[in-house]
N, C-alpha and C positions, 0 to 999 in steps of 0.2 A: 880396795875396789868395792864400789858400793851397786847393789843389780835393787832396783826396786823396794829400796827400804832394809835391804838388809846386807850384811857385812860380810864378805867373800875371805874365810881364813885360807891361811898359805897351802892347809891340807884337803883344799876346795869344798869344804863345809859353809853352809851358808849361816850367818847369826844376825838376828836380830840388832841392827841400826840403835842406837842411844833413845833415838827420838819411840821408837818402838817400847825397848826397855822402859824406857821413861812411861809411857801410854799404859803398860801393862801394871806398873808399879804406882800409878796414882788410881789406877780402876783396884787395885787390894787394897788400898787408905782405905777409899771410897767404901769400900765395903764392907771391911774392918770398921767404919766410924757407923754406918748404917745397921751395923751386927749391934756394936754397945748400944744404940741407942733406941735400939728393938729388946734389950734388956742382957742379951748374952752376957756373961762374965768379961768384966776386962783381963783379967790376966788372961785369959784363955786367947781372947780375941787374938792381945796383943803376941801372945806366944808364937800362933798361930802364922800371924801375918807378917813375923820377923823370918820365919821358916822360911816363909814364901819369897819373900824379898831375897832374901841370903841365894835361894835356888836360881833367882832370877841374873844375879850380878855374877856366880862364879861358874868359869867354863866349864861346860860338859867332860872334858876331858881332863881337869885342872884335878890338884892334888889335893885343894882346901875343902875339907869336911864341913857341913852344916854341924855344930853341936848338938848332941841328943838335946832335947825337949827346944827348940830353937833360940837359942840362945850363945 
């Protein structure tokens, strides 16, 4: 069931639509490519924005851990 952009689970929790995930996951590239080339460290950036992404994809409730230092 889909209410305004976002995804109705069966334990009446609302999540964020693909198209949403999507939006929010090309605005951390975006900012991530904007950090390197404002000077930041890459490894850092990219550590960083693997973190972020990984948080974005696995359910709030779900058993999959992000790996210590995002990876």
């Amino acid at each position: 069931m889909s209410v305004r952009g976002a995804d109705v689970g069966v334990d009446g929790t609302r999540r964020p639509g693909a198209r949403a995930t999507a939006d929010l996951i090309a605005g951390m590239l975006h900012t991530a490519l904007a950090a390197v080339e404002s000077g930041a460290p890459l490894e850092t950036v990219t550590r960083r924005t693997l973190a972020l992404v990984r948080r974005c994809l696995v359910a709030q409730a779900g058993t999959e851990e992000t790996p210590e230092g995002g990876r």
